[in-house]
DRENSEVO-394168 format. One record per residue (C-alpha): residue number from 1; residue in three letters; x, z, y. Coordinates in nm, 4 decimals, padded with zeros to 6 digits. Example, Ala and Ser with C-alpha at 12.3 -4.5 7.8 and 13.67 -1.06 7.14 Angstrom:
<atoms>
@k 1, r ALA, px 01.2300, pz 00.7800, py -00.4500
@k 2, r SER, px 01.3670, pz 00.7140, py -00.1060
</atoms>
This chain:
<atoms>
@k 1, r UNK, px 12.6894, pz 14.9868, py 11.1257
@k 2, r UNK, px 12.4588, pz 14.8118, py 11.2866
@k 3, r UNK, px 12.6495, pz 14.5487, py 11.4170
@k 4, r UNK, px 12.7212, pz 14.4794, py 11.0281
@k 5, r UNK, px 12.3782, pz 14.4820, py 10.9632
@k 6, r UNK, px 12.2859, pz 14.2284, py 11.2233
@k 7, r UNK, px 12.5767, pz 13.9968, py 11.0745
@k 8, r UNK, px 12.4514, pz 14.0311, py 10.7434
@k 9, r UNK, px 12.0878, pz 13.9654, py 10.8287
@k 10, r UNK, px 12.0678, pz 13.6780, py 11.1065
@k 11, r UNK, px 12.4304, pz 13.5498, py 11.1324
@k 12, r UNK, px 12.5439, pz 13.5036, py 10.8019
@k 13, r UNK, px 12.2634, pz 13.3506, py 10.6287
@k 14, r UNK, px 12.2607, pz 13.1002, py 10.9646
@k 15, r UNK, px 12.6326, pz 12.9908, py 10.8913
@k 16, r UNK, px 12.5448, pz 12.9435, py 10.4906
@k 17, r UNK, px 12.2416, pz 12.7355, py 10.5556
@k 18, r UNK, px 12.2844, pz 12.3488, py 10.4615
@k 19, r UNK, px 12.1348, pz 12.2590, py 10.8484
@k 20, r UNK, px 12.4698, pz 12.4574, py 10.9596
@k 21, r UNK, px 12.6854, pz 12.2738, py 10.7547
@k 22, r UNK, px 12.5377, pz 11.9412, py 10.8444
@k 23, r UNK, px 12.5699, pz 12.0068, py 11.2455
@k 24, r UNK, px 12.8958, pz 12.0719, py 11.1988
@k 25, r UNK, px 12.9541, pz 11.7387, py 10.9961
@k 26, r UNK, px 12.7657, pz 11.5801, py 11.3144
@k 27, r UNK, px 12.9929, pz 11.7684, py 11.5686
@k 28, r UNK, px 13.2638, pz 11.6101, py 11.3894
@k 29, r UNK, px 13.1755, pz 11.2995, py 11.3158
@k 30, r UNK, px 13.0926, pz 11.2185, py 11.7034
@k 31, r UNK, px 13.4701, pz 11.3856, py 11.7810
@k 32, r UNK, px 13.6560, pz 11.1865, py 11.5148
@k 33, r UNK, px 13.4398, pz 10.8675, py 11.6434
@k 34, r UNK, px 13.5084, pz 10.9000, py 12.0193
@k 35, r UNK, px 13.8564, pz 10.9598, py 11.9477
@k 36, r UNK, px 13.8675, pz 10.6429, py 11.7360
@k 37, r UNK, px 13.7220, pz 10.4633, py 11.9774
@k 38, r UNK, px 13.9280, pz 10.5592, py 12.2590
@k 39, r UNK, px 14.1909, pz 10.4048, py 12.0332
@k 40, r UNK, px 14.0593, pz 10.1186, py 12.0127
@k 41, r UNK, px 13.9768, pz 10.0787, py 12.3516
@k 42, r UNK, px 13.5763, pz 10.0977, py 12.3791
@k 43, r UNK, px 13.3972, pz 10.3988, py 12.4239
@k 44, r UNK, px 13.1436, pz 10.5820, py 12.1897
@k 45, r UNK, px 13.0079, pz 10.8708, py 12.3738
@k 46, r UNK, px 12.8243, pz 10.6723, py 12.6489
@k 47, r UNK, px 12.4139, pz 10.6933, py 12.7146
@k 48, r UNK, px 12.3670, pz 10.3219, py 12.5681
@k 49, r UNK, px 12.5241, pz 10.3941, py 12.2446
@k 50, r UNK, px 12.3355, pz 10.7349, py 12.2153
@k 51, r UNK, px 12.0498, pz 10.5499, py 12.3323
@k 52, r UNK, px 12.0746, pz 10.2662, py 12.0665
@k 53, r UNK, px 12.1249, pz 10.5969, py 11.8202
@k 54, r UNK, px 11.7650, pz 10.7429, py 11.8789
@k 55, r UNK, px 11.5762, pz 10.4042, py 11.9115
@k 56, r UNK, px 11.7697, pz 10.3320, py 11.5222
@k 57, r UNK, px 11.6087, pz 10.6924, py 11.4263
@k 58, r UNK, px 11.2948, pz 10.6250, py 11.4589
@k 59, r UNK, px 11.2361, pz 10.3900, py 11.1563
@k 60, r UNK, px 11.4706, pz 10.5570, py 10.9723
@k 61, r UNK, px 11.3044, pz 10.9377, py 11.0359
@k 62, r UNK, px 10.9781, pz 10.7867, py 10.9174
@k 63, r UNK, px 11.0910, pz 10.6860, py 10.6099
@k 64, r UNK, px 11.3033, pz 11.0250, py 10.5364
@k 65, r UNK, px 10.9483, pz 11.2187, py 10.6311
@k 66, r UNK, px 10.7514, pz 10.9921, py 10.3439
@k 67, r UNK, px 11.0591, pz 11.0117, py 10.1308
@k 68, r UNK, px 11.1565, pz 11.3546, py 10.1557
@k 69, r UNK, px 10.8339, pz 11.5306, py 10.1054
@k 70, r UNK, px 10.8026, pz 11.3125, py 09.7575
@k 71, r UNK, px 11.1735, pz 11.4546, py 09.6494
@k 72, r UNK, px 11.0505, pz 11.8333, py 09.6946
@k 73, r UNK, px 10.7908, pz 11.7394, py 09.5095
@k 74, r UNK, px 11.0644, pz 11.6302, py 09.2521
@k 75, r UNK, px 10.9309, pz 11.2466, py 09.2824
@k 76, r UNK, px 11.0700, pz 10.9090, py 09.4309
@k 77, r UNK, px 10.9457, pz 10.6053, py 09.5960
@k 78, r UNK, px 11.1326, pz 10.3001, py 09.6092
@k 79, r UNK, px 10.8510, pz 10.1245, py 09.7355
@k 80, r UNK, px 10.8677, pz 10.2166, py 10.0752
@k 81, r UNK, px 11.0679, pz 10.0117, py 10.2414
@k 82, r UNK, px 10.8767, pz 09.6844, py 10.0765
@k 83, r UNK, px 10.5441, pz 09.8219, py 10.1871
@k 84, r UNK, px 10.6005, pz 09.9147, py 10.5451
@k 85, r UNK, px 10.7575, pz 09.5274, py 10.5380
@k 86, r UNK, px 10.4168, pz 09.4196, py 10.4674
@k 87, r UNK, px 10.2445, pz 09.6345, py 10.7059
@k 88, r UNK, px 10.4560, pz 09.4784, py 10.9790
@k 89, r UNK, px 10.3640, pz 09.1502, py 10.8635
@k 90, r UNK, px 09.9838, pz 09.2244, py 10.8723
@k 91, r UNK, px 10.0036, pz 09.3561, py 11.2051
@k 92, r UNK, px 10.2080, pz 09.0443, py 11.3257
@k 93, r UNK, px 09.9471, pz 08.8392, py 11.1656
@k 94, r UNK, px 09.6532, pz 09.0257, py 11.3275
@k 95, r UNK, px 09.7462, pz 08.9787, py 11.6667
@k 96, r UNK, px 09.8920, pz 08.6177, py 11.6579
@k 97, r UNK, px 09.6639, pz 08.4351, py 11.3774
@k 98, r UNK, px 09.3661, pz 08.6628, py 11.3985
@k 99, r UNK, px 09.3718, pz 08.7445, py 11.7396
@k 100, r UNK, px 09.2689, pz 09.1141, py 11.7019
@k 101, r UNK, px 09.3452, pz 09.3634, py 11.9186
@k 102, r UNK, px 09.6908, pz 09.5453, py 11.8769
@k 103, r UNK, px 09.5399, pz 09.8804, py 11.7852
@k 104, r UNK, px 09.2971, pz 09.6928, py 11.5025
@k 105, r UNK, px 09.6373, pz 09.5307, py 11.3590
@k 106, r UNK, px 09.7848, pz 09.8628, py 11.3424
@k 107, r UNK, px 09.4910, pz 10.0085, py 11.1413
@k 108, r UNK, px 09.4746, pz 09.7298, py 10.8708
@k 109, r UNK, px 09.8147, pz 09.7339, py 10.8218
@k 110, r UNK, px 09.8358, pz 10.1311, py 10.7909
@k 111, r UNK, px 09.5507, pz 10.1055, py 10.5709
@k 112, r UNK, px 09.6745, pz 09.8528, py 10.3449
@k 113, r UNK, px 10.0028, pz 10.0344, py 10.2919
@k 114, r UNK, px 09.7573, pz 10.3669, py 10.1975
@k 115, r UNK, px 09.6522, pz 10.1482, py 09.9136
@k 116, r UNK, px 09.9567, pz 10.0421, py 09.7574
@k 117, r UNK, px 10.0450, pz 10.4358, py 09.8279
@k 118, r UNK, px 09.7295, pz 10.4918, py 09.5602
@k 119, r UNK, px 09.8245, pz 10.2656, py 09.3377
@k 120, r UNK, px 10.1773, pz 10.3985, py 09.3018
@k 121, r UNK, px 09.9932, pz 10.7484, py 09.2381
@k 122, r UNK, px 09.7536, pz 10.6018, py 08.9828
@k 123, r UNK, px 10.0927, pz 10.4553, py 08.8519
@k 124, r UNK, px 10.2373, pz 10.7866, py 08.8581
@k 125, r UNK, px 09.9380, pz 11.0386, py 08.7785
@k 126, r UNK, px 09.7238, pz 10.8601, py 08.5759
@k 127, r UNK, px 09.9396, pz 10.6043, py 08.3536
@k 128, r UNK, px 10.2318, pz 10.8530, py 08.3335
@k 129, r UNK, px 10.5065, pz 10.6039, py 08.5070
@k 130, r UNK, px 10.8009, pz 10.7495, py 08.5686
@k 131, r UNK, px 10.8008, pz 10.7489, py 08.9446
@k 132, r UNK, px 11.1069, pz 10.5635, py 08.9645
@k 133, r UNK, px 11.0312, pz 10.2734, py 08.7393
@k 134, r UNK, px 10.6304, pz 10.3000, py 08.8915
@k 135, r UNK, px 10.7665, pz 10.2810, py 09.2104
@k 136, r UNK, px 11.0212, pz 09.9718, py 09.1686
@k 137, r UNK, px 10.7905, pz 09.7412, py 09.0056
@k 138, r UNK, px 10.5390, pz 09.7839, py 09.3167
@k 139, r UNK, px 10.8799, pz 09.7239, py 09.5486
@k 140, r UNK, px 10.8674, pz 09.3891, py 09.4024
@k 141, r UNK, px 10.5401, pz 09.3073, py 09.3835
@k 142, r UNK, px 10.4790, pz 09.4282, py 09.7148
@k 143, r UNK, px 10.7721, pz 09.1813, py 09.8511
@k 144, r UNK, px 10.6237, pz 08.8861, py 09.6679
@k 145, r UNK, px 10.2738, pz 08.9880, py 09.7803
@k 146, r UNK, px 10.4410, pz 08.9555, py 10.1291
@k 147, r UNK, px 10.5587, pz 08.6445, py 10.1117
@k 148, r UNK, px 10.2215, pz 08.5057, py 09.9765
@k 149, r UNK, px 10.0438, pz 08.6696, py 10.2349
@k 150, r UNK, px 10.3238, pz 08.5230, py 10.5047
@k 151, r UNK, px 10.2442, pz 08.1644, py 10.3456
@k 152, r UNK, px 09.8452, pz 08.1514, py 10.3843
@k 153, r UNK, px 09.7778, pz 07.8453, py 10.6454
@k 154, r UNK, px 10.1242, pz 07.7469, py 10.6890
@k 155, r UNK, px 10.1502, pz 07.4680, py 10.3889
@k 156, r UNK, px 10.2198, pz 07.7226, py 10.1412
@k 157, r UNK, px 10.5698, pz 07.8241, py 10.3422
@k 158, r UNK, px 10.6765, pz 08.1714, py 10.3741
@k 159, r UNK, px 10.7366, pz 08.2500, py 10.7577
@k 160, r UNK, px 10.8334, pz 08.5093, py 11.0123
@k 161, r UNK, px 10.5155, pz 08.5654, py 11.2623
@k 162, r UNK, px 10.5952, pz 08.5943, py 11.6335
@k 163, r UNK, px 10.3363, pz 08.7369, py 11.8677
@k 164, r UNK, px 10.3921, pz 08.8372, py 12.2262
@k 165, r UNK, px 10.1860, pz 09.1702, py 12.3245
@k 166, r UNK, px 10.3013, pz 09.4162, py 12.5902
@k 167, r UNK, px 10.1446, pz 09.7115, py 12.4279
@k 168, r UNK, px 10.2640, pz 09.6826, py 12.0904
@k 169, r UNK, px 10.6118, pz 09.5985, py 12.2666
@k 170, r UNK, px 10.6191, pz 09.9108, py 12.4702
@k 171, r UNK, px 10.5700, pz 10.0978, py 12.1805
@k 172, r UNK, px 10.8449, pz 09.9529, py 12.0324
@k 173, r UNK, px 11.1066, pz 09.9658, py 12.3010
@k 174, r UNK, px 10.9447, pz 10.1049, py 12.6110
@k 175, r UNK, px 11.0291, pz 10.4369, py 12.7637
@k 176, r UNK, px 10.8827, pz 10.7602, py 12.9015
@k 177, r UNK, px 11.1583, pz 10.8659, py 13.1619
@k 178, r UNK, px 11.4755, pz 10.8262, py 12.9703
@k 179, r UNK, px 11.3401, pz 10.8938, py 12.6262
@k 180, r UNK, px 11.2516, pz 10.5824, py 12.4385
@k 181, r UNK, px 10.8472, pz 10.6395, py 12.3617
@k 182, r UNK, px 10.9371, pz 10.5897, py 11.9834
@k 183, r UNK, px 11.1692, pz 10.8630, py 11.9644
@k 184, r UNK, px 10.8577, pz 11.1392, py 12.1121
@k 185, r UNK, px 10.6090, pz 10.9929, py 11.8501
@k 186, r UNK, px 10.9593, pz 11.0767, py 11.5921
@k 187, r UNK, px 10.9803, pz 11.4000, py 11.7780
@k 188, r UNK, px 10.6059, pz 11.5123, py 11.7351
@k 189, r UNK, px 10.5777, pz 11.3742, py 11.3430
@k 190, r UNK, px 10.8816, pz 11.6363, py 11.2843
@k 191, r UNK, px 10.7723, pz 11.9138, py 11.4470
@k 192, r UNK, px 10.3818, pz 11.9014, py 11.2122
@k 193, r UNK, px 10.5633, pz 11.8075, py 10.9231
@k 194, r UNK, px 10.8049, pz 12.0514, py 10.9633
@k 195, r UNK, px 10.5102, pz 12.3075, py 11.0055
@k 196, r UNK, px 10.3199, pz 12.1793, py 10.6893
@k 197, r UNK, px 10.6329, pz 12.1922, py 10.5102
@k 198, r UNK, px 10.7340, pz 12.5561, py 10.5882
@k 199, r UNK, px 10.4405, pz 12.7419, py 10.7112
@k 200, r UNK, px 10.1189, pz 12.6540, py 10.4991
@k 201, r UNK, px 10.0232, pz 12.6885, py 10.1453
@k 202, r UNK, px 10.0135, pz 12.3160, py 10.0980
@k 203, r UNK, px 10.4331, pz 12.3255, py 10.1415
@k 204, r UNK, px 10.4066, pz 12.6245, py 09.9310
@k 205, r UNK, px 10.2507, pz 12.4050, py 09.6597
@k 206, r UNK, px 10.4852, pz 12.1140, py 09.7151
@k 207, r UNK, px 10.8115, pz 12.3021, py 09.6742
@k 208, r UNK, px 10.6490, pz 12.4523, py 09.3812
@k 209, r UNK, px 10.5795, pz 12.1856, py 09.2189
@k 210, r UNK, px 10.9123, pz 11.9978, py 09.2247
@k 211, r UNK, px 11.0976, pz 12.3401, py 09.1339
@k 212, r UNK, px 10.8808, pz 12.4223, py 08.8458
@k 213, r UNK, px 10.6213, pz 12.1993, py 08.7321
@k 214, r UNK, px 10.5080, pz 12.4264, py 08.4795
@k 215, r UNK, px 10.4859, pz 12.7613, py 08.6922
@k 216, r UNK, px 10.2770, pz 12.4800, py 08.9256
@k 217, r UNK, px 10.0092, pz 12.4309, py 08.6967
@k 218, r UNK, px 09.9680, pz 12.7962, py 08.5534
@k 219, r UNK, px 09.9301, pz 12.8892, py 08.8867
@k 220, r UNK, px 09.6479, pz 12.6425, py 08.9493
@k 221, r UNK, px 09.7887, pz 12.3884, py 09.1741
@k 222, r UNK, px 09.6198, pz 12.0753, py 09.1694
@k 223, r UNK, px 09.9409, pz 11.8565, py 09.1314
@k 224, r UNK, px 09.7764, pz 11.5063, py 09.0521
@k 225, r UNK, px 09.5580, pz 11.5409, py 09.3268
@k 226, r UNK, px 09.8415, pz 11.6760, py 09.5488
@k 227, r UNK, px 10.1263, pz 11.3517, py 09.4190
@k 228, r UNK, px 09.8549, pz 11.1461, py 09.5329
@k 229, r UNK, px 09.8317, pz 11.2929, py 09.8649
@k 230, r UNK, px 10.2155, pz 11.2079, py 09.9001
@k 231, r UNK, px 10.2432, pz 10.9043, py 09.7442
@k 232, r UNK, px 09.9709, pz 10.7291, py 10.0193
@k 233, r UNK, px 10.1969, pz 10.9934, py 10.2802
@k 234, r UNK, px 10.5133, pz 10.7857, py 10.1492
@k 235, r UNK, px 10.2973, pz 10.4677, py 10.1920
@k 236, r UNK, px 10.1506, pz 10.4841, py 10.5058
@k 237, r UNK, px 10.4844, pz 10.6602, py 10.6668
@k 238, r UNK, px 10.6457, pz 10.3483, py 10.5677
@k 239, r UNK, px 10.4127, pz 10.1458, py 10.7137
@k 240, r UNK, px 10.4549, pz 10.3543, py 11.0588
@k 241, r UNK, px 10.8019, pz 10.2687, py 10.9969
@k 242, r UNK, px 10.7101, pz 09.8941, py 10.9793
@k 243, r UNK, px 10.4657, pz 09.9394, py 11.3134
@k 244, r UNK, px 10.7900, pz 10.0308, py 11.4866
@k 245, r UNK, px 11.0213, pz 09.7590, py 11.3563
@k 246, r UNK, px 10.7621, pz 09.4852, py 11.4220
@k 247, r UNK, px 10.6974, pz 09.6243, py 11.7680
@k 248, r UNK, px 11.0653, pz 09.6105, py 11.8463
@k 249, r UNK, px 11.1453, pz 09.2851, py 11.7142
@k 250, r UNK, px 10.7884, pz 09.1506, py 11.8399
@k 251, r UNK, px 10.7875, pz 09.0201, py 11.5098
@k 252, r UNK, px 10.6623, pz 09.0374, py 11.1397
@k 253, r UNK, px 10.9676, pz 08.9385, py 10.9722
@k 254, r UNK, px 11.0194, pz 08.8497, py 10.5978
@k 255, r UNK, px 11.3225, pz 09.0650, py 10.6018
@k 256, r UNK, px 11.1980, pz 09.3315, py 10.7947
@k 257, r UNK, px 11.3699, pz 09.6990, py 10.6212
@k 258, r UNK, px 11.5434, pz 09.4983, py 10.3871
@k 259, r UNK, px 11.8527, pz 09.7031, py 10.4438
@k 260, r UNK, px 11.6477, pz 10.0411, py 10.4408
@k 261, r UNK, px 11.5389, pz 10.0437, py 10.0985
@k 262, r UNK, px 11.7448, pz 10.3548, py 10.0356
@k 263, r UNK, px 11.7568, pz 10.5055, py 10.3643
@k 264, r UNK, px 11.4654, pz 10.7583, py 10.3578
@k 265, r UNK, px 11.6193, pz 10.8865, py 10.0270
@k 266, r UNK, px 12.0172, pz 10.8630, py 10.1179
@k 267, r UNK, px 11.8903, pz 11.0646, py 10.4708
@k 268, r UNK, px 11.6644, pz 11.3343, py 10.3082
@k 269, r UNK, px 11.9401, pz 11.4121, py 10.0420
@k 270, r UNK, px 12.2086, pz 11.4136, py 10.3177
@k 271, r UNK, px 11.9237, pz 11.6623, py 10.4486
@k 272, r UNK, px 12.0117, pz 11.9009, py 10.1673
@k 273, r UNK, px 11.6823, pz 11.7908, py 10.0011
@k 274, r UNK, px 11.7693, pz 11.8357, py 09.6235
@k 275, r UNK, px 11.7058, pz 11.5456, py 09.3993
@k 276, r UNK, px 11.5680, pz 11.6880, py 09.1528
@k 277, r UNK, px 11.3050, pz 11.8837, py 09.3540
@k 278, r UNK, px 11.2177, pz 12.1557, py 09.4391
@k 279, r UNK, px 11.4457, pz 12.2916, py 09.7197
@k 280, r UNK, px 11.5538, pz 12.1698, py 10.0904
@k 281, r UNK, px 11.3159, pz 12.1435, py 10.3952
@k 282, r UNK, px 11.1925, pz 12.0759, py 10.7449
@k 283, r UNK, px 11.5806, pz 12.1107, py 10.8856
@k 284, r UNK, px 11.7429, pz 11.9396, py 10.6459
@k 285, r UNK, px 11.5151, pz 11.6150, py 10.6912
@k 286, r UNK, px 11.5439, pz 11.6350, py 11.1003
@k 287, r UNK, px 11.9112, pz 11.6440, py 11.0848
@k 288, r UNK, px 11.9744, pz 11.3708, py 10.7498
@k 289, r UNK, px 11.9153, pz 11.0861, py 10.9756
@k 290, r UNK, px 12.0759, pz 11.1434, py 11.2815
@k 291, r UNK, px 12.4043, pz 11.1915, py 11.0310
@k 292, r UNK, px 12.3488, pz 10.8540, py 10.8944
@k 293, r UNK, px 12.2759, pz 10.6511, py 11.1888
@k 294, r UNK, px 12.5223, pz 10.8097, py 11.3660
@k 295, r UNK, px 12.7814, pz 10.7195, py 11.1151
@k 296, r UNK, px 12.6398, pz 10.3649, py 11.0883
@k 297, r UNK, px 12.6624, pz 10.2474, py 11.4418
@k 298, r UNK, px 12.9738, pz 10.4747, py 11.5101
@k 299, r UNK, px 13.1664, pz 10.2241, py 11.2107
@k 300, r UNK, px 13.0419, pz 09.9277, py 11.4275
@k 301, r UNK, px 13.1530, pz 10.0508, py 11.7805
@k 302, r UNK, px 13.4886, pz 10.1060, py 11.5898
@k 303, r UNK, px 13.4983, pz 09.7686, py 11.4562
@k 304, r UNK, px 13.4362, pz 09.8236, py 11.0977
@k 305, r UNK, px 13.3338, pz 09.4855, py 10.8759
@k 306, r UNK, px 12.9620, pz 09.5376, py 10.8594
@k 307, r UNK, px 12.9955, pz 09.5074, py 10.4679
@k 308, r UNK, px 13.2166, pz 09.7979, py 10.4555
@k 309, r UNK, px 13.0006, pz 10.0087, py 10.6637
@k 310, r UNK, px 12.7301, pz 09.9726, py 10.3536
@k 311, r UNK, px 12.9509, pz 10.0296, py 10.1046
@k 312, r UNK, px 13.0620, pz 10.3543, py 10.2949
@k 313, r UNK, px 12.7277, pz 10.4697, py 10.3521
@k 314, r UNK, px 12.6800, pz 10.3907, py 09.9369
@k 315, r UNK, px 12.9737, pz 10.6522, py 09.9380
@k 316, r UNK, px 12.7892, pz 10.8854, py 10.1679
@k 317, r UNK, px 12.4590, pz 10.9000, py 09.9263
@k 318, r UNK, px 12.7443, pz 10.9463, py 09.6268
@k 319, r UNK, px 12.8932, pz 11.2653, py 09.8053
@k 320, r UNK, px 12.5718, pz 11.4060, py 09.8575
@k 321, r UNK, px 12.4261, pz 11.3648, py 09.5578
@k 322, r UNK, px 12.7226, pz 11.5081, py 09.3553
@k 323, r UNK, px 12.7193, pz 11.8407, py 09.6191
@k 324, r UNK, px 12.3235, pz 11.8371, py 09.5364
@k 325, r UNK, px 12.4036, pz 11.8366, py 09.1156
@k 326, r UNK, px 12.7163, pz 12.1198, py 09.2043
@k 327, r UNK, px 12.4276, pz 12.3639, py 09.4165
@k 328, r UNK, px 12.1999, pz 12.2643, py 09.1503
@k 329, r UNK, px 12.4475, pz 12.4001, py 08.8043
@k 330, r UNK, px 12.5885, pz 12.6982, py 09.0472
@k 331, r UNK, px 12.1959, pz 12.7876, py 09.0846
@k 332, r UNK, px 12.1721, pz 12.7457, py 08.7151
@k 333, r UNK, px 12.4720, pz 12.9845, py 08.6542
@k 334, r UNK, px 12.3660, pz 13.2600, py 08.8894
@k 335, r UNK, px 12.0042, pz 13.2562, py 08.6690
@k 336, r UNK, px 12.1585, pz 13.2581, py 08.3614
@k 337, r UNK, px 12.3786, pz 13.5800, py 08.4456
</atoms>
């Protein structure tokens, strides 16, 4: 009897939790790719490769932190990507054509990102954007903002700013033992998040909000105030995000997170993060990204045309989004009987 009662009340729910199901989709994943690569003669399960897979986390997890905590809140932010972009360009430009000092760089450009985070939530709050259409048009104007910025002094031509700065490129790429230094800063943003989101009221009020905006606000919940708290979150995550790409590259490029637009999101819904708010958590957004990067550089070791690996991870937001809207009407059936 007991023995029943322990599988009922710790195993069970463990095996029926969406983290379970997406460490076994890992497990697999690196299986089917070391076999596959054993086949085609290379090898996947090596330190460099797993290496190269926690150094491509970092940027990602930040933007799945920013981007997640918006989607409990039952918001998005398209934005981010374009903003922490800029942010790496304003750091670039701070230590190269301003000659600041790396940690100086790093402030402006966090700062400036905050802003466009406010204006998104002014966007959002105030002039009752949808956050998806709010959150576009700043994507754009933010990238054209960049490459106006990127032109000042240079005869009015956009360009990518090199610097050379051993700090800023430890942080980027250096290492404390074996562990890349980005991947403990990673480590350490999880673990508080994860805290906020789970343990204090503020989560509380978060999940609340996205799962019933109405409940939210007869309970008392201050949601404008608390969509602009993570809007500027989104913002300035996505600028940390940028910090790290710029340090890495040792460069404020003009394409810099191009290709992670839709990262934070496609990770934090492969996260088991619901699109539509309200439900998912700290678990699902640690384990979202190392899915997707994993898959990502896994379809290069194997030799998969780069343009197919996008159009496979396009496939990979698809799946989980359509097993997000299935949980989401099976909820809605269990209510309704």
């Amino acid at each position: 009897m007991k023995q029943g009662s322990f599988f009922e009340k710790k195993i069970k729910p463990l095996l029926q939790h969406k983290v379970f199901s997406l460490v076994l989709l890992y497990l697999a994943m690196v299986v089917i790719f070391t076999v596959w690569a054993l086949i085609r003669k290379t090898n996947f399960l090596t330190w460099p490769v797993f290496r190269n897979i926690l150094n491509s986390l970092v940027v990602s997890s930040f933007l799945t932190m920013g981007a997640g905590c918006l989607l409990i809140a039952g918001h998005i932010d398209l934005s981010q990507a374009a903003i922490g972009a800029f942010g790496s360009m304003v750091l670039a430009t701070a230590i190269k054509g301003w000659g600041l000092p790396w940690f100086v760089g790093v402030i402006l450009a966090l700062c400036l990102c905050a802003v466009f985070g406010l204006i998104n939530a002014v966007l959002v709050t105030k002039l009752r954007f949808p956050s998806f259409i709010g959150t576009l048009a700043m994507a754009s104007m933010v990238k054209g903002l960049m490459y106006l910025f990127s032109s000042l002094g240079n005869n009015g031509l956009a360009a990518n700013v090199n610097f050379i700065n051993k700090t800023v490129s430890f942080i980027g790429s250096g290492s404390i033992g074996p562990i890349p230094f980005g991947v403990i800063v990673m480590a350490i943003f999880f673990i508080v998040y994860g805290l906020i989101i789970s343990k204090t009221a503020f989560g509380m009020k978060v999940t609340l909000m996205g799962g019933s905006p109405v409940a939210a606000t007869l309970a008392g919940i201050n949601a404008n105030g608390i969509m602009t708290l993570l809007f500027v979150n989104s913002a300035v995550l996505g600028g940390v995000a940028g910090v790290f790409n710029c340090a890495r590259l040792s460069q404020g490029a003009l394409t810099a997170l191009t290709t992670n637009q839709f990262t934070g999101l496609t990770a934090a819904i492969l996260g088991g993060i619901s699109f539509g708010g309200g439900g998912g958590g700290a678990g699902g957004v640690c384990v979202g990204p190392p899915v997707l990067n994993t898959f990502q550089i896994g379809m290069g070791i194997v030799g998969v045309n780069p343009f197919w690996v996008n159009v496979f991870s396009g496939l990979l937001l698809l799946i989980a989004l359509a097993f997000d809207f299935l949980s989401q009407q099976r909820q809605k059936k269990a209510l309704a009987h």
